[in-house]
C-alpha positions as CSV (number, residue, x, y, z in Angstrom):
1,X,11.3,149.7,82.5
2,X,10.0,150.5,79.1
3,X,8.1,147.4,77.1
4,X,8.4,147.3,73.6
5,X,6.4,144.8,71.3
6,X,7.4,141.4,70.9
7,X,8.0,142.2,67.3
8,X,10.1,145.7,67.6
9,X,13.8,145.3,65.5
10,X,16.4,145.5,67.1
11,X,19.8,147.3,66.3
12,X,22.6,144.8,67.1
13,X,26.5,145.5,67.0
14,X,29.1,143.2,67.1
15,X,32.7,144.8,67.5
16,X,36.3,144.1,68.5
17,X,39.7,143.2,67.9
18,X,38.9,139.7,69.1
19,X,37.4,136.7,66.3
20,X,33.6,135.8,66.3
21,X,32.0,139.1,65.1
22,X,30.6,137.9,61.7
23,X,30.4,134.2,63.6
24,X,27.8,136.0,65.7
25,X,25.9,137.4,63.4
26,X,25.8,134.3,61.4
27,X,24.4,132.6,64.6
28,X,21.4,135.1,64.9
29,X,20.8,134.4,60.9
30,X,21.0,130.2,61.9
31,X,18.2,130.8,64.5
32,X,15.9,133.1,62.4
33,X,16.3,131.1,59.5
34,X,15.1,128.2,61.3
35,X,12.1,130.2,62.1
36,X,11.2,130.7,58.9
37,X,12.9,134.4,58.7
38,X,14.7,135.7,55.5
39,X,18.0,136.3,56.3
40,X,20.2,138.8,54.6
41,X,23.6,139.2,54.9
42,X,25.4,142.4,53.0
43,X,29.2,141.9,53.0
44,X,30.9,145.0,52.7
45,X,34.5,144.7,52.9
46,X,35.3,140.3,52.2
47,X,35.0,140.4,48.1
48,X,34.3,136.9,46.7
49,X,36.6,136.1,43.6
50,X,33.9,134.4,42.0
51,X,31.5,136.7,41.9
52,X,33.2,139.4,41.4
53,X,36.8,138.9,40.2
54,X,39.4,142.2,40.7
55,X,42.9,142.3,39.7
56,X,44.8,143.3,42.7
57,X,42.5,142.5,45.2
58,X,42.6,140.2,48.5
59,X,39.0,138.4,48.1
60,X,38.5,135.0,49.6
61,X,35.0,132.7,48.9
62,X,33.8,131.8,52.4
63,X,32.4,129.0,54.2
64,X,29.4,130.8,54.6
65,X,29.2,131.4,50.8
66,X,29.4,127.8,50.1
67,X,27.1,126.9,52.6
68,X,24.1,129.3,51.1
69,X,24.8,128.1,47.6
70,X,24.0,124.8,48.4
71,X,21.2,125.7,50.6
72,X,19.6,127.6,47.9
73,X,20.3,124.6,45.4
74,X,18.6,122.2,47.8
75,X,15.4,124.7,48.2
76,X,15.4,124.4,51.8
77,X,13.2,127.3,52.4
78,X,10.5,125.0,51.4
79,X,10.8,123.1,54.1
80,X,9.3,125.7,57.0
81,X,12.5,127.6,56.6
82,X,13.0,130.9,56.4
83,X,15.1,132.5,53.3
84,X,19.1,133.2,53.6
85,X,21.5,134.9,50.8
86,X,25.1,136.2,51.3
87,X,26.4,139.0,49.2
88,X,29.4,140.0,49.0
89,X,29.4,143.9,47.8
90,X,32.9,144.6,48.7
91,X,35.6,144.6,46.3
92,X,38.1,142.5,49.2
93,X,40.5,143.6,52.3
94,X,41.3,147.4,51.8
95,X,44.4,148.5,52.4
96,X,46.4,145.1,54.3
97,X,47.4,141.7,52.6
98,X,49.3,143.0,49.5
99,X,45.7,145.0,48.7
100,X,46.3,146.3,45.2
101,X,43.3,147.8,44.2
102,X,43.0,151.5,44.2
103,X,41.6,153.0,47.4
104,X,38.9,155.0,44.7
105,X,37.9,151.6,43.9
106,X,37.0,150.2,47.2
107,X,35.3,153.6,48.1
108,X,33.1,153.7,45.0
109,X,31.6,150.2,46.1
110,X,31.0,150.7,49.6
111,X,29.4,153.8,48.6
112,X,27.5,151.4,46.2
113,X,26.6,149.0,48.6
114,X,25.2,151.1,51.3
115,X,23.2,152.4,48.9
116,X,22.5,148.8,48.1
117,X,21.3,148.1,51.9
118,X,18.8,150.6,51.2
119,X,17.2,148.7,48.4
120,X,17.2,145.8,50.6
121,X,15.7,147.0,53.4
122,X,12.8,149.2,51.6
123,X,11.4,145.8,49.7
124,X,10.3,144.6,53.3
125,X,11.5,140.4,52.4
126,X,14.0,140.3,54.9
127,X,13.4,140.0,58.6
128,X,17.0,140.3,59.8
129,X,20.0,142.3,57.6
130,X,23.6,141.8,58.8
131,X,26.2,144.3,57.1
132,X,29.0,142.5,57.9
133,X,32.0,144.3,58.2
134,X,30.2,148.3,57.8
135,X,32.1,149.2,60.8
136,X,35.8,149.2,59.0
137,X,34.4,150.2,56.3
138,X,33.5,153.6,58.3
139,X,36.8,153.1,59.6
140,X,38.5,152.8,56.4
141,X,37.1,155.9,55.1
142,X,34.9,154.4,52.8
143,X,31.7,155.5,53.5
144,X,30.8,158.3,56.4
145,X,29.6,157.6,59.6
146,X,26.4,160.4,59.9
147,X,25.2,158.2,56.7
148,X,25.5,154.8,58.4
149,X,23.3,156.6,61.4
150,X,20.8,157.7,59.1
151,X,20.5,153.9,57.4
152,X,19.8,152.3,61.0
153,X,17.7,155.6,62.5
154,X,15.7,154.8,59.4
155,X,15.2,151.3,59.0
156,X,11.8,149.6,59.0
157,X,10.3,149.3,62.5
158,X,10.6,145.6,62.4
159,X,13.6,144.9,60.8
160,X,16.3,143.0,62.5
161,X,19.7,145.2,61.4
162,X,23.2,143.9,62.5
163,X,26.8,145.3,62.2
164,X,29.6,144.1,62.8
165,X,33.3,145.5,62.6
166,X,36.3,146.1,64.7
167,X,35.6,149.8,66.3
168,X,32.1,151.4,66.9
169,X,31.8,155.1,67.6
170,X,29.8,156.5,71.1
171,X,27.5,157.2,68.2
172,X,26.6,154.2,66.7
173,X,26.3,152.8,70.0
174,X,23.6,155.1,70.9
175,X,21.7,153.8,67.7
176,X,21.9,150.2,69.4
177,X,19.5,148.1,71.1
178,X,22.5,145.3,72.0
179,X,26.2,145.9,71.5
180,X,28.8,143.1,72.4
181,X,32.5,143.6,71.9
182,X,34.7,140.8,71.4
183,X,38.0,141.2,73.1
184,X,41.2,139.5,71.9
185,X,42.7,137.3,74.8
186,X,45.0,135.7,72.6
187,X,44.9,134.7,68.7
188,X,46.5,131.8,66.6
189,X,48.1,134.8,63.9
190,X,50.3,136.3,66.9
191,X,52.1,133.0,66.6
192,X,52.2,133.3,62.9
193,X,49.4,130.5,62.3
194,X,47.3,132.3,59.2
195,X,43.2,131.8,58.9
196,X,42.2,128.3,58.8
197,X,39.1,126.7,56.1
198,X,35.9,126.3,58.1
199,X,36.8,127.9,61.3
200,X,37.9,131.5,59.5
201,X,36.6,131.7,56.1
């Protein structure tokens, strides 16, 4: 068995047509947040309406959102605590949900944001980066695959880098230290019950 350091990144995927992807990956940012690592999360397809208003498009504020506002506001990374921000670089759901923004539209900003994630990574002040969602958005067309496999063969050494989505390629997999795919048993919107506040968004 081969040893790596203690502090070697890992590549982490979480995929699957069952719920708790982004739940996941929020876990891993509770626990390194808590030891006093800056957290980063880069959301590529859920558009917040707030930040970043679009006629046409399906953009919800999440839980998650609310919750980092008010842990900037209350400066808890003075207290031993690492850092944690939520962006939201998506312009909404593409393409389902009465989606009315042009496909061109979504493209241009997940073209934007992955260019984005580069930034991020290169300033080395974030010890774990979750692109939430950069899996559909290789699905979705909106940014290629062969440059999402370039981002995470290049990241820094020890950067923490997680991705989540519904589908992962053989590829991407390769790439990956960890992947864990959440399978649908059974889900409250096959009975018509829609996404609930707090437990969904």
């Amino acid at each position: 068995m081969k040893v790596t350091p203690h502090n070697q990144g890992l590549v982490i995927v979480y995929y699957g047509d069952g719920k708790g992807k982004t739940t996941a990956a929020l876990g891993i940012a509770l626990r390194a947040v808590g030891r006093g690592m800056n957290v980063k999360v880069l959301q590529f397809i859920k558009g917040d309406p707030i930040i970043n208003k679009k006629e046409g498009a399906v953009q919800w504020t999440t839980g998650e959102r609310e919750f980092v506002k008010r842990f900037e506001a209350n400066g808890e990374e003075g207290r031993g605590l690492g850092k944690f921000d939520i962006e939201p670089v998506g312009l909404g759901f593409v393409s389902i949900m009465c989606d009315e923004l042009p496909f061109e539209e979504h493209r241009e900003a997940a073209q934007k944001a992955l260019s984005h994630a580069r930034d991020v990574v290169s300033r080395g002040e974030w010890q774990v980066v979750i692109l939430d969602e950069i899996l559909r958005a290789i699905d979705e067309n909106l940014i290629e695959e062969e440059d999402v496999i370039k981002f995470v063969r290049e990241k820094p050494e020890k950067l923490h880098l997680v991705l989540t989505g519904h589908t992962v390629s053989q590829k991407i997999i390769a790439t990956a230290d960890l992947v864990t795919e959440m399978k649908k048993i059974k889900h409250p919107y096959d009975d018509g019950i829609l996404a609930k506040v707090g437990i969904d968004y």
